[in-house]
N, CA, C and O atoms as CSV, one atom per row, in Angstrom:
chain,resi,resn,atom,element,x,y,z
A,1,UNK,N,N,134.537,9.318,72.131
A,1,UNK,CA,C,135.246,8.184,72.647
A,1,UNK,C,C,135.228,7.029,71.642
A,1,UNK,O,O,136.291,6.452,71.411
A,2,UNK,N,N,133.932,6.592,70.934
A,2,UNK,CA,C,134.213,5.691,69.598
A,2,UNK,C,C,134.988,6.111,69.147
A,2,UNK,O,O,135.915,5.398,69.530
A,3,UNK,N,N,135.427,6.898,68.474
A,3,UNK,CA,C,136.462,7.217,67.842
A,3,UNK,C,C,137.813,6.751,68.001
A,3,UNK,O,O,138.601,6.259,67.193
A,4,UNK,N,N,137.911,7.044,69.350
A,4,UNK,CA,C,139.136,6.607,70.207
A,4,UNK,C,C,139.041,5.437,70.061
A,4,UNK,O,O,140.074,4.894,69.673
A,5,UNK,N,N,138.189,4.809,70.221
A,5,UNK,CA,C,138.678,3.516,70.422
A,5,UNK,C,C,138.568,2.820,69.305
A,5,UNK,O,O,139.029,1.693,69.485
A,6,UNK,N,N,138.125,2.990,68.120
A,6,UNK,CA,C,137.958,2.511,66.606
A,6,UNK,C,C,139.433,2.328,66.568
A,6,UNK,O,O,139.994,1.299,66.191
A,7,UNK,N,N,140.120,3.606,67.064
A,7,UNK,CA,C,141.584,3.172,66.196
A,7,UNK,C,C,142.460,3.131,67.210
A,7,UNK,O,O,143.660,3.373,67.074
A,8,UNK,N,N,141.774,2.752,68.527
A,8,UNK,CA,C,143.305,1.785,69.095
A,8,UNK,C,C,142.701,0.073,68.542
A,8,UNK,O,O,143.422,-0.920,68.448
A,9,UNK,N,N,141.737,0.117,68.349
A,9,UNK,CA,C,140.914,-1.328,68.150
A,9,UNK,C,C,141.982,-2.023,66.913
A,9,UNK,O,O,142.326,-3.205,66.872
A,10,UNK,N,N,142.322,-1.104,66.096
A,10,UNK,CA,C,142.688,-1.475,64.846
A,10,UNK,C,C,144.264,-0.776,64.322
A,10,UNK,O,O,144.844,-0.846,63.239
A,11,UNK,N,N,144.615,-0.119,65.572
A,11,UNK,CA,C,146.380,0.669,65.482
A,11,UNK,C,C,146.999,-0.046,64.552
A,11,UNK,O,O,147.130,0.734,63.608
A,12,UNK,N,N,147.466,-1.094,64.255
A,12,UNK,CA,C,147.888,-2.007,63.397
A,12,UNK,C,C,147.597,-1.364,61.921
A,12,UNK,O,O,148.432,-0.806,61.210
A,13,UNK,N,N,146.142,-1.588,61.614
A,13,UNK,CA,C,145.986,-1.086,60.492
A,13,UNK,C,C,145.765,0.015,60.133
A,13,UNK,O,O,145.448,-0.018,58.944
A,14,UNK,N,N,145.759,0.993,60.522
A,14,UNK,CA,C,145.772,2.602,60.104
A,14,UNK,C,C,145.917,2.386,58.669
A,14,UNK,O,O,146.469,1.353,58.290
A,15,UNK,N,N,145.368,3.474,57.594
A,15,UNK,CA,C,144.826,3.517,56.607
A,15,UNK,C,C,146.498,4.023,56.142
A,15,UNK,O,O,146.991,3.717,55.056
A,16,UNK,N,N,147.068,4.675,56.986
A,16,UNK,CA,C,148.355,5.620,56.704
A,16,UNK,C,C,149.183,5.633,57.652
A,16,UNK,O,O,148.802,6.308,58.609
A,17,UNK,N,N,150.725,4.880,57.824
A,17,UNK,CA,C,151.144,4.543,58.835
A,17,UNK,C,C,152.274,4.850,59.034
A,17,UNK,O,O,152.968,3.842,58.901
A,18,UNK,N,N,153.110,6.069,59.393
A,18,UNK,CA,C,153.768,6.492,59.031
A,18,UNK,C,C,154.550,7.141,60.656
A,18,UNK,O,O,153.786,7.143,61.620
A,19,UNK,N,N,155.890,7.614,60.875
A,19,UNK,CA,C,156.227,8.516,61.923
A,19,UNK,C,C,156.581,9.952,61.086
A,19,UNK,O,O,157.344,10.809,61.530
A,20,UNK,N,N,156.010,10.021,60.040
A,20,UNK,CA,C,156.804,11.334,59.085
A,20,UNK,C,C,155.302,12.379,58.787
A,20,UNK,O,O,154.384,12.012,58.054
A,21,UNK,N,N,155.319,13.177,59.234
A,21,UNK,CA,C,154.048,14.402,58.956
A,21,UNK,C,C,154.323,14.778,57.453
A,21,UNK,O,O,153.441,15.450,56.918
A,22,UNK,N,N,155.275,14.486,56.796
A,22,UNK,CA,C,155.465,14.898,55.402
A,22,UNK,C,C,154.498,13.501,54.475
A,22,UNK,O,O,153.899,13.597,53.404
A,23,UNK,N,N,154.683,12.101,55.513
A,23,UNK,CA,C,153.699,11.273,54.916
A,23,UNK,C,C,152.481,11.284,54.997
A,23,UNK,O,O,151.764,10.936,54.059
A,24,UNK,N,N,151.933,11.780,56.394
A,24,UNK,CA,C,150.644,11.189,56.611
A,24,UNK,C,C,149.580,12.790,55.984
A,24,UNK,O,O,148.498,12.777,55.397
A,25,UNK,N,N,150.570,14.189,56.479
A,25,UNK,CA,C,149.567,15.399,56.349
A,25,UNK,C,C,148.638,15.193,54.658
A,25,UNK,O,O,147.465,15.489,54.432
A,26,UNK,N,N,149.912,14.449,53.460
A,26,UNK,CA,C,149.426,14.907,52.518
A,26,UNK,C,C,148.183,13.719,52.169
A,26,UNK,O,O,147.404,13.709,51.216
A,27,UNK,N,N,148.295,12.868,53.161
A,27,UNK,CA,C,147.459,11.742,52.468
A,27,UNK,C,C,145.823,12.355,53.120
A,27,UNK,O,O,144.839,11.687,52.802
A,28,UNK,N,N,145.682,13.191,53.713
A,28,UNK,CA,C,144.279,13.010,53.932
A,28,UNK,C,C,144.046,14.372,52.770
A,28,UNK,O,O,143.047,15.089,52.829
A,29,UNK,N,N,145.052,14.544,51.827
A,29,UNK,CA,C,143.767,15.461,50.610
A,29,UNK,C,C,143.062,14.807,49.585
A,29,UNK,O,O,143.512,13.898,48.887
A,30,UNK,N,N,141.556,15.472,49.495
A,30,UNK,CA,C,140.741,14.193,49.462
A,30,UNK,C,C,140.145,13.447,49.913
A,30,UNK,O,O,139.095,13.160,49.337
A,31,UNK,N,N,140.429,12.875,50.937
A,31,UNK,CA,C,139.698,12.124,51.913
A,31,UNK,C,C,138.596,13.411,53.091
A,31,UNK,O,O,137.409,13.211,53.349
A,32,UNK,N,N,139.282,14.435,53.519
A,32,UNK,CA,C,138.523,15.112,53.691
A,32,UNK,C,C,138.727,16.714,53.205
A,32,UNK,O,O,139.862,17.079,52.899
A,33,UNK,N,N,137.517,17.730,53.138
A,33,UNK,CA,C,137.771,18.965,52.121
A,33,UNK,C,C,138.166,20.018,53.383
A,33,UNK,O,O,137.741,21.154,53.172
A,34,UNK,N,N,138.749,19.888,54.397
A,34,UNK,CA,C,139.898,21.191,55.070
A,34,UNK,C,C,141.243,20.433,55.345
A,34,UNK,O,O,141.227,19.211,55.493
A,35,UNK,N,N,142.594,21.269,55.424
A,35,UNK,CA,C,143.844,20.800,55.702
A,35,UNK,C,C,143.805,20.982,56.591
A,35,UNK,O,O,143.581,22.148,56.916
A,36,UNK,N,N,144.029,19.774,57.818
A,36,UNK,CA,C,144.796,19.866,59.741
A,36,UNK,C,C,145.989,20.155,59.319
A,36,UNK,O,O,146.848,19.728,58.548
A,37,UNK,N,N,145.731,21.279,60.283
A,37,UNK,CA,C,147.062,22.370,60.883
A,37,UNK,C,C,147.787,20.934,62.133
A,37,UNK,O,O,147.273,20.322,63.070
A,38,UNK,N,N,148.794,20.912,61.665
A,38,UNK,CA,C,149.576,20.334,62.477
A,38,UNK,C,C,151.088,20.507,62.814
A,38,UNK,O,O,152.067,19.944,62.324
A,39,UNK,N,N,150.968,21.692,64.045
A,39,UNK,CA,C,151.689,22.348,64.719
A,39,UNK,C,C,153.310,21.184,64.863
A,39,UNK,O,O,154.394,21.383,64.314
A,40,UNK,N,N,153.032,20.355,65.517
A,40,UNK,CA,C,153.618,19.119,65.920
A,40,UNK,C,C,153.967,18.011,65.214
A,40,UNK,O,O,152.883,17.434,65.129
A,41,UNK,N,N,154.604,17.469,64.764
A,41,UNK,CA,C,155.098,16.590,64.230
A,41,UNK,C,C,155.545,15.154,64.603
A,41,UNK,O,O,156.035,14.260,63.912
A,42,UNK,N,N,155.222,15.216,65.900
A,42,UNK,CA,C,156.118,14.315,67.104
A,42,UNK,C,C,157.625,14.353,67.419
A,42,UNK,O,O,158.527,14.970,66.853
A,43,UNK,N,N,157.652,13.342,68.708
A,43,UNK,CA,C,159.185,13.687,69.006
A,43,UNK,C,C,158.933,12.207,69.434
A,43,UNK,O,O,158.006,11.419,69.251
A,44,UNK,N,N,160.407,12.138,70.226
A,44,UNK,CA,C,160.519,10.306,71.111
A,44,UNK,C,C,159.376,10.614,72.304
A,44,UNK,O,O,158.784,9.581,72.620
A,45,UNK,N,N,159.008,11.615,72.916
A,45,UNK,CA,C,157.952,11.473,73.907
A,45,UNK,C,C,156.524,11.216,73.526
A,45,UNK,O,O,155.710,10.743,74.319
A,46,UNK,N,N,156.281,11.500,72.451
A,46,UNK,CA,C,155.085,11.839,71.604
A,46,UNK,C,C,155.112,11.373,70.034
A,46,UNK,O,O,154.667,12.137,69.178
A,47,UNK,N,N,155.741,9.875,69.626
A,47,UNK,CA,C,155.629,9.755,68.427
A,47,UNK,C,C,154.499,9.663,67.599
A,47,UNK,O,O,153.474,9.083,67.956
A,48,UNK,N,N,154.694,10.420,66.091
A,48,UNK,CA,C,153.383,10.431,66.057
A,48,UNK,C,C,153.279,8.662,64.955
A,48,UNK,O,O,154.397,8.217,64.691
A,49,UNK,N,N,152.447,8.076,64.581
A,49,UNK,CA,C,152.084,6.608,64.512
A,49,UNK,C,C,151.523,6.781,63.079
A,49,UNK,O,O,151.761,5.918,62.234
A,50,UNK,N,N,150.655,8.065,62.736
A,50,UNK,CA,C,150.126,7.449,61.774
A,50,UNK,C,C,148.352,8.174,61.724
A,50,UNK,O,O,147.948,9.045,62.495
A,51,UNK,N,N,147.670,7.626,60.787
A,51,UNK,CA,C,146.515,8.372,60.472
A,51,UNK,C,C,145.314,7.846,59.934
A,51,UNK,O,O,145.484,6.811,59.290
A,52,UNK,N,N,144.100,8.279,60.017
A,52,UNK,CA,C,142.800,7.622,59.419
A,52,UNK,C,C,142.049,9.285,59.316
A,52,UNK,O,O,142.518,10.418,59.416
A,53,UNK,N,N,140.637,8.728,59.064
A,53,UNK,CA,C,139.197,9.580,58.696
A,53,UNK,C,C,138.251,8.799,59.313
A,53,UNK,O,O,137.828,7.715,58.913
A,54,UNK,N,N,137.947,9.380,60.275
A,54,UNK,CA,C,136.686,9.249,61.192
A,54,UNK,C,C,135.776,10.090,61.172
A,54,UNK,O,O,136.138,11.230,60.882
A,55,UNK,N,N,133.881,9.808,61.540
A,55,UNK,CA,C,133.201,10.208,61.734
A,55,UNK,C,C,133.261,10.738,62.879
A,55,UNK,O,O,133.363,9.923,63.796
A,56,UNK,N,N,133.229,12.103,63.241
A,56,UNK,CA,C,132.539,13.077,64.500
A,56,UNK,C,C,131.598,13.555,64.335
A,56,UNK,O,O,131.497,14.429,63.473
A,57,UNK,N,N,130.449,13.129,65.170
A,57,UNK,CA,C,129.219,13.675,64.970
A,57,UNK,C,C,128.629,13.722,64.061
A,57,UNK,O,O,127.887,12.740,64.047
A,58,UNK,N,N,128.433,14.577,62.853
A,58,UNK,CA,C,128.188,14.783,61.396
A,58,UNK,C,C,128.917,14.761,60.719
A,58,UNK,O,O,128.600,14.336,59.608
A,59,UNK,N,N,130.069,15.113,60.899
A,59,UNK,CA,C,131.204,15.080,59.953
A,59,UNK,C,C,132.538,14.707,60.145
A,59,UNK,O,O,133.117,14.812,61.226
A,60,UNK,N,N,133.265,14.073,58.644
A,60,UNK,CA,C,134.148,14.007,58.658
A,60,UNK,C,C,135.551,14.506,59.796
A,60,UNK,O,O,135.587,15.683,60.156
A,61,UNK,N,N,136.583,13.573,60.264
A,61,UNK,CA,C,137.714,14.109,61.017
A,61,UNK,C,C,139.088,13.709,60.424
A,61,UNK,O,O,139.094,12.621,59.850
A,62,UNK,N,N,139.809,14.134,60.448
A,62,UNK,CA,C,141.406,13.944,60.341
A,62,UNK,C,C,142.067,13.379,61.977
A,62,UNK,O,O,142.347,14.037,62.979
A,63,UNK,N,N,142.128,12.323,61.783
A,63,UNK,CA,C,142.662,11.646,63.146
A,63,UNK,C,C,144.296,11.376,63.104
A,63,UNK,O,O,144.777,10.507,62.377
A,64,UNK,N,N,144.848,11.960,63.702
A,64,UNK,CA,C,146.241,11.696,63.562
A,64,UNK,C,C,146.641,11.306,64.727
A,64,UNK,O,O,146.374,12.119,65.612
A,65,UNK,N,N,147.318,10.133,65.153
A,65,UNK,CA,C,147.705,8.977,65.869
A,65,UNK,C,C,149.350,8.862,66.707
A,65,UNK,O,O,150.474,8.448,66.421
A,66,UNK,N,N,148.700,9.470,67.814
A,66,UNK,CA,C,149.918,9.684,68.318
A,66,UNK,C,C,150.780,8.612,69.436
A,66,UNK,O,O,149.836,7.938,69.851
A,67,UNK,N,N,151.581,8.271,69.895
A,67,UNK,CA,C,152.105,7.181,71.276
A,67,UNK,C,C,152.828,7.775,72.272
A,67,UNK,O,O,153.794,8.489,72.004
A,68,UNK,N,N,152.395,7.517,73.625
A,68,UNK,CA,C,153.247,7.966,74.561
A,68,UNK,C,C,153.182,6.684,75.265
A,68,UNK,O,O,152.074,6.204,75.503
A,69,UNK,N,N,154.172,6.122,75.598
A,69,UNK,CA,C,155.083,4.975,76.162
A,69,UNK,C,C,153.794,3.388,75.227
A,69,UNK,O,O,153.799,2.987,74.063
A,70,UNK,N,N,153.023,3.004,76.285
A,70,UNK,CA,C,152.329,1.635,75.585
A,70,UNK,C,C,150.916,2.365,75.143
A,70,UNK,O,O,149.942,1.725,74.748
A,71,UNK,N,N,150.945,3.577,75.248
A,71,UNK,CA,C,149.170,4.179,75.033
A,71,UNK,C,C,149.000,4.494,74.198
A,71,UNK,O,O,150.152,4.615,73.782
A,72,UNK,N,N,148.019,4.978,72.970
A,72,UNK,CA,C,147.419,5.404,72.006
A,72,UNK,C,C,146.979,6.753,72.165
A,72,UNK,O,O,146.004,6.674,72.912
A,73,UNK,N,N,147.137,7.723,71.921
A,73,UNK,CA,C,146.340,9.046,71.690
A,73,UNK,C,C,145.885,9.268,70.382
A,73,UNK,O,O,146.591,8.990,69.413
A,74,UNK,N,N,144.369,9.913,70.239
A,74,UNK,CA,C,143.844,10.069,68.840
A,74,UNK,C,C,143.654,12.034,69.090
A,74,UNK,O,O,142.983,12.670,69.903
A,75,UNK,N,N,144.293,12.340,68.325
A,75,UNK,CA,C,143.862,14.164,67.939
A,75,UNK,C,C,143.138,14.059,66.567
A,75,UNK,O,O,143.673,13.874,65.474
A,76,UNK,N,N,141.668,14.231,66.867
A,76,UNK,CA,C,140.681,14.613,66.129
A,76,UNK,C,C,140.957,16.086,65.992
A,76,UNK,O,O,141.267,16.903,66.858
A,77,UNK,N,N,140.721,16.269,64.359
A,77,UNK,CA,C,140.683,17.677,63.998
A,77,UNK,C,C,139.403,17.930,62.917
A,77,UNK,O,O,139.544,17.239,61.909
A,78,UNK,N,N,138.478,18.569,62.910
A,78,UNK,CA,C,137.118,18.401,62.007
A,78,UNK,C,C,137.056,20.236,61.899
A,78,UNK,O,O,137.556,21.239,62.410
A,79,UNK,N,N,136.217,19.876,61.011
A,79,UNK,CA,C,135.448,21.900,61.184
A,79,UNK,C,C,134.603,22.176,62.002
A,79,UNK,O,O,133.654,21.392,61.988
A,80,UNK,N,N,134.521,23.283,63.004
A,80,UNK,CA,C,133.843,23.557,63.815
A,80,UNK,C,C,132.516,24.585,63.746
A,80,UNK,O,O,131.936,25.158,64.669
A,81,UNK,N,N,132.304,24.598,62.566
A,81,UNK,CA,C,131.227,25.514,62.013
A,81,UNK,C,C,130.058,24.898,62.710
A,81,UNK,O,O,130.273,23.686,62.702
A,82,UNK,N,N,129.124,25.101,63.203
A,82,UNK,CA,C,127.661,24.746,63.777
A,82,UNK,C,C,127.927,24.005,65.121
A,82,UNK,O,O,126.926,23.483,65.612
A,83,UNK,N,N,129.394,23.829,65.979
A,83,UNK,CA,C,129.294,22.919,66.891
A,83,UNK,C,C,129.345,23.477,68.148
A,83,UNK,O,O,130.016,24.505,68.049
A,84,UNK,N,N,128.985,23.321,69.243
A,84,UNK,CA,C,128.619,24.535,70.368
A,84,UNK,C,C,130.385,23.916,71.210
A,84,UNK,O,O,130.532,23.397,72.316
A,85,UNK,N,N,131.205,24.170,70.397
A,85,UNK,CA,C,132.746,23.663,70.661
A,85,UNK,C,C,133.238,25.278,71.258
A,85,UNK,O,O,132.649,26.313,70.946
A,86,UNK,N,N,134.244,25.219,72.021
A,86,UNK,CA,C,134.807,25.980,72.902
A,86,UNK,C,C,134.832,27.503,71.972
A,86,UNK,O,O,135.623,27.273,71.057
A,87,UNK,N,N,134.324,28.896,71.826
A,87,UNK,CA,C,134.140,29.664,70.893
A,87,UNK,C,C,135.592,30.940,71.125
A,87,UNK,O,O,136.012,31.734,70.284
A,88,UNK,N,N,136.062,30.736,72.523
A,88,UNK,CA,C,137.488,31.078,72.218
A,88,UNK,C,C,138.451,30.711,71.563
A,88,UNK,O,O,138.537,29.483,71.565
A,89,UNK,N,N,139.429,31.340,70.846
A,89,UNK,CA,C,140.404,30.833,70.293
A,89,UNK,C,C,141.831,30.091,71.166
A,89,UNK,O,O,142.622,30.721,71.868
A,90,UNK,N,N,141.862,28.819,70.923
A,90,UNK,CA,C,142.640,28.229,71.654
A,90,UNK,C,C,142.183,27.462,73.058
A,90,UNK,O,O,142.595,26.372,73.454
A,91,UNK,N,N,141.550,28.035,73.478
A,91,UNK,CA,C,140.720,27.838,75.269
A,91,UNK,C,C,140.580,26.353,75.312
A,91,UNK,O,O,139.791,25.553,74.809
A,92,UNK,N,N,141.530,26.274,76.019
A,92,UNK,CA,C,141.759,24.803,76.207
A,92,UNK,C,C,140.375,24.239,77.448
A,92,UNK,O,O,140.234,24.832,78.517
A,93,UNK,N,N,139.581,23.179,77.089
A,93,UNK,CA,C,138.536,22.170,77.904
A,93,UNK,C,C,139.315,20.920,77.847
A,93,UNK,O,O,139.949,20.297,76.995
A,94,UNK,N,N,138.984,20.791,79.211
A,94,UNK,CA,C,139.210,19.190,79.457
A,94,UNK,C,C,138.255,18.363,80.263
A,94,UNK,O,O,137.596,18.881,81.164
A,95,UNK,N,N,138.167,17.155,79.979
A,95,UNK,CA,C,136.743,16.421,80.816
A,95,UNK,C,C,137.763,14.876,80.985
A,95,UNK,O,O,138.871,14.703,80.477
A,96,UNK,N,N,137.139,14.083,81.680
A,96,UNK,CA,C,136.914,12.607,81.584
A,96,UNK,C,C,135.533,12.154,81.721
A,96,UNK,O,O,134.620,12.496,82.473
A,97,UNK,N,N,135.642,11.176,80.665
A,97,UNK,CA,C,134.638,10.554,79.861
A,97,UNK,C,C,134.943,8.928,79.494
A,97,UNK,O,O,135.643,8.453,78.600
A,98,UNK,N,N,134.023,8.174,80.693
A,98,UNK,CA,C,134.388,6.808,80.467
A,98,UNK,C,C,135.693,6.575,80.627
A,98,UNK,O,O,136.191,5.771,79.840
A,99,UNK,N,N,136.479,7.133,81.550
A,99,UNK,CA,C,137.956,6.726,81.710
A,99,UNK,C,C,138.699,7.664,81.363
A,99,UNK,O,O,139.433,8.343,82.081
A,100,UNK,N,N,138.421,7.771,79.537
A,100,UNK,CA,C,139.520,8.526,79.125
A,100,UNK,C,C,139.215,9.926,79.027
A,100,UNK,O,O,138.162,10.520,78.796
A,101,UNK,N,N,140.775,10.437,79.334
A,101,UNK,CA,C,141.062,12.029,79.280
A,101,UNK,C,C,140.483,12.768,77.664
A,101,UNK,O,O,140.780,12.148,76.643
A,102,UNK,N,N,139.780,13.908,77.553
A,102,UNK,CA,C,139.874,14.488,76.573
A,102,UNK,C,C,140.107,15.993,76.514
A,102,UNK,O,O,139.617,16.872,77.222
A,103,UNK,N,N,140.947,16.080,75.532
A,103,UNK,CA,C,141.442,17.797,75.632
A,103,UNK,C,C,140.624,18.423,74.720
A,103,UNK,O,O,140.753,17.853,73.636
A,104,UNK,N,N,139.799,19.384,74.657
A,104,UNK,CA,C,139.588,19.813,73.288
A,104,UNK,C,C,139.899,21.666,73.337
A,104,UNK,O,O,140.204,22.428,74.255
A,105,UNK,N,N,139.704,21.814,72.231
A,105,UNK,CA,C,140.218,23.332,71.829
A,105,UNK,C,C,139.752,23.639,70.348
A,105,UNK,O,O,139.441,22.775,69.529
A,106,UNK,N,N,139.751,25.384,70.074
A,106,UNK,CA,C,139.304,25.721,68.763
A,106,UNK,C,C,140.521,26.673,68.109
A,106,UNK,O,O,140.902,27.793,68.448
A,107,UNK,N,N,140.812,26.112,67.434
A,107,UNK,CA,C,141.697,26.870,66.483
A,107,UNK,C,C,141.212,27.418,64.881
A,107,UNK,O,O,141.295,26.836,63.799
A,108,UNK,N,N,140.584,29.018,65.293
A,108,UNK,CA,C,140.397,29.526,63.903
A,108,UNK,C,C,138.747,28.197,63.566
A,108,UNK,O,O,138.073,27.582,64.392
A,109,UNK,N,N,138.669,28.227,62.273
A,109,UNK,CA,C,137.613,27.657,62.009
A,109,UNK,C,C,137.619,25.743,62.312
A,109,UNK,O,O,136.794,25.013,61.762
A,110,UNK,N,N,138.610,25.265,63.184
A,110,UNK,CA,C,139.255,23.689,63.012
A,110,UNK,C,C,138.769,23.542,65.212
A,110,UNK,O,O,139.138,24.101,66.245
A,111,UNK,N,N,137.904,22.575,64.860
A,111,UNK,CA,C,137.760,21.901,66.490
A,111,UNK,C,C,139.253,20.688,66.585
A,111,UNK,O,O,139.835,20.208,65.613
A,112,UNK,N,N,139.501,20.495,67.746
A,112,UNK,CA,C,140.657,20.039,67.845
A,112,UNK,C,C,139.877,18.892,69.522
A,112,UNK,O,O,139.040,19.367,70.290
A,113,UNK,N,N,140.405,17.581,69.649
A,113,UNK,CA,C,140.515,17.014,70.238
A,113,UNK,C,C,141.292,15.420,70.429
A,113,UNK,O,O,141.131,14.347,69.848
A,114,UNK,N,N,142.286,15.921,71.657
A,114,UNK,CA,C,142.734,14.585,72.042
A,114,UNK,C,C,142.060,13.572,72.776
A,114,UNK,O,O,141.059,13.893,73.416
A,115,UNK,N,N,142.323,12.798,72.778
A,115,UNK,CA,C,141.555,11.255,73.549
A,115,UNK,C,C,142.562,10.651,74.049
A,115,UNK,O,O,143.522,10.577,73.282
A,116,UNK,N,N,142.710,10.123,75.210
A,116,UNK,CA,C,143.544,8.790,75.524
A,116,UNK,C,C,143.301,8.593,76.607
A,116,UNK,O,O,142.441,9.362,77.037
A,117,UNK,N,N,143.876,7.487,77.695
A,117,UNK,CA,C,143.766,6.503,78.562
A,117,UNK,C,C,145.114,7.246,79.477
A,117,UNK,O,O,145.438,6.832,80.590
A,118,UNK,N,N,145.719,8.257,78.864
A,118,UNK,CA,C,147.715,8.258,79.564
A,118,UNK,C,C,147.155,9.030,80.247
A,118,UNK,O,O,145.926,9.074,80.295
A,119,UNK,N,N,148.174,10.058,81.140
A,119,UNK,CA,C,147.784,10.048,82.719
A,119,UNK,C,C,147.281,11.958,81.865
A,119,UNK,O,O,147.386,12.423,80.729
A,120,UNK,N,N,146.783,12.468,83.127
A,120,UNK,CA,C,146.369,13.840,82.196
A,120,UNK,C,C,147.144,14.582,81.892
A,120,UNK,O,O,147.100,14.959,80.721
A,121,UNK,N,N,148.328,15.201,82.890
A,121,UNK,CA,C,150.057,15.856,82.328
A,121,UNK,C,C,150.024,15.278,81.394
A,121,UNK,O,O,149.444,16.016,80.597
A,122,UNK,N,N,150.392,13.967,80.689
A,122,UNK,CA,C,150.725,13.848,79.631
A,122,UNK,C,C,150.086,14.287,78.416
A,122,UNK,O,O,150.619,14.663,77.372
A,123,UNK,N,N,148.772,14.178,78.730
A,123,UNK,CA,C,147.517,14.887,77.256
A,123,UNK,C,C,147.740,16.144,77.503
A,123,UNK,O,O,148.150,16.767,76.524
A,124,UNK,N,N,147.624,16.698,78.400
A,124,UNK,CA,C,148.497,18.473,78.547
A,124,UNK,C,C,149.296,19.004,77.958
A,124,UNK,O,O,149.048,20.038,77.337
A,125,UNK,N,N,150.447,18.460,77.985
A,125,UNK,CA,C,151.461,18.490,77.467
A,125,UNK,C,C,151.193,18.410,75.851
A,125,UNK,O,O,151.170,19.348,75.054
A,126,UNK,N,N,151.061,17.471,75.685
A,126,UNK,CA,C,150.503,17.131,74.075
A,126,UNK,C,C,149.861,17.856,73.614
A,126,UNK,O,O,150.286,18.605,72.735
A,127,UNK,N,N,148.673,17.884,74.023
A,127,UNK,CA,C,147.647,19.633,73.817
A,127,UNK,C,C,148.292,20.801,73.477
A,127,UNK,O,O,147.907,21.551,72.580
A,128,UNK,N,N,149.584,21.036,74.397
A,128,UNK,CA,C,150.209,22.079,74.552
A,128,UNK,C,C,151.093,22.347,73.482
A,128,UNK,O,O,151.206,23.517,73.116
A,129,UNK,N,N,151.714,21.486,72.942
A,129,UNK,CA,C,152.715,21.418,71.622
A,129,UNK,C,C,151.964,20.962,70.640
A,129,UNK,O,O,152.546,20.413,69.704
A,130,UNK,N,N,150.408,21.084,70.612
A,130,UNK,CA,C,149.978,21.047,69.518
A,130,UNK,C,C,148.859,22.381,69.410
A,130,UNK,O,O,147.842,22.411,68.718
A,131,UNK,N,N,149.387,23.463,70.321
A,131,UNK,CA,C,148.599,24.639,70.034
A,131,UNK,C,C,147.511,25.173,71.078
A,131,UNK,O,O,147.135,26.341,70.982
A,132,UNK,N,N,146.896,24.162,72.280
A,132,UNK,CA,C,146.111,24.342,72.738
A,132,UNK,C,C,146.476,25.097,74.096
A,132,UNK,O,O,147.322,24.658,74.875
A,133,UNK,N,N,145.861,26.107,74.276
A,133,UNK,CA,C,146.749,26.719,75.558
A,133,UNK,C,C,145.798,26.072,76.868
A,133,UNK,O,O,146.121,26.296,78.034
C-alpha cells in the first residue's frame, strides 16, 4: 500500500510521464535488471499515465501508472523468486487492505500487483487485460 500511495502522493511528478508504452516500457532499462511484460497498453477506460521504480519488500519494482475516471491505479511488477506470491501461473488473489483493492498474480518468473481506491469490477477488469485470470 506505500507504494500506492508514494505515487498518487506525487502523480504529478512521475519520473516518466507518458500515455505511450513505447515511452515509458523502454525507460525502466537500467533502472531495474528484468523487462515488465506489459500485455496492455491502455485505452480511454484505463489510460495508462506514466511510470516510476519502487521498493517492494526487498526489491526493486516497475510501477506503471494507470487512471480510471479521477483514481490512480499502481501495477507493481518485481521478480518473484523467494516470495511466498501466488505459485500458480496467472491465479488471480485479491484482498482489501486499508481501503484499497489489491489484485495480485504470477506470471512466469514476474509477481504482478494492482492497487487502487476504484470500485473492485474495475481492478478486475484491469487485472484482466493485463493477463491476470
Amino acid at each position: 500500500m506505500n507504494d500506492h500511495v508514494s505515487v498518487v502522493e506525487r502523480r504529478g511528478a512521475l519520473p516518466v510521464t507518458s500515455q505511450v508504452i513505447h515511452q515509458v516500457k523502454p525507460w525502466f532499462t537500467g533502472q531495474i535488471d528484468f523487462a515488465p511484460v506489459v500485455p496492455f497498453a491502455g485505452d480511454a477506460d484505463f489510460p495508462l499515465r506514466g511510470g516510476s521504480v519502487e521498493r517492494f519488500l526487498d526489491r526493486k519494482a516497475a510501477v506503471l501508472v494507470y487512471g480510471r475516471r479521477l483514481h490512480t491505479i499502481s501495477r507493481l511488477v518485481f521478480r518473484a523468486d523467494g516470495l511466498s506470491w501466488p505459485r500458480e501461473e496467472r491465479a488471480r488473489r485479491t484482498a482489501t487492505v486499508r481501503g484499497f483493492k489489491v489484485v495480485r498474480w504470477r506470471a512466469r518468473d514476474l509477481g504482478n500487483a494492482l492497487v487502487s481506491d476504484v470500485d473492485a469490477r474495475d481492478l478486475a477488469d484491469l487485472g484482466t487485460r493485463l493477463g491476470a485470470d
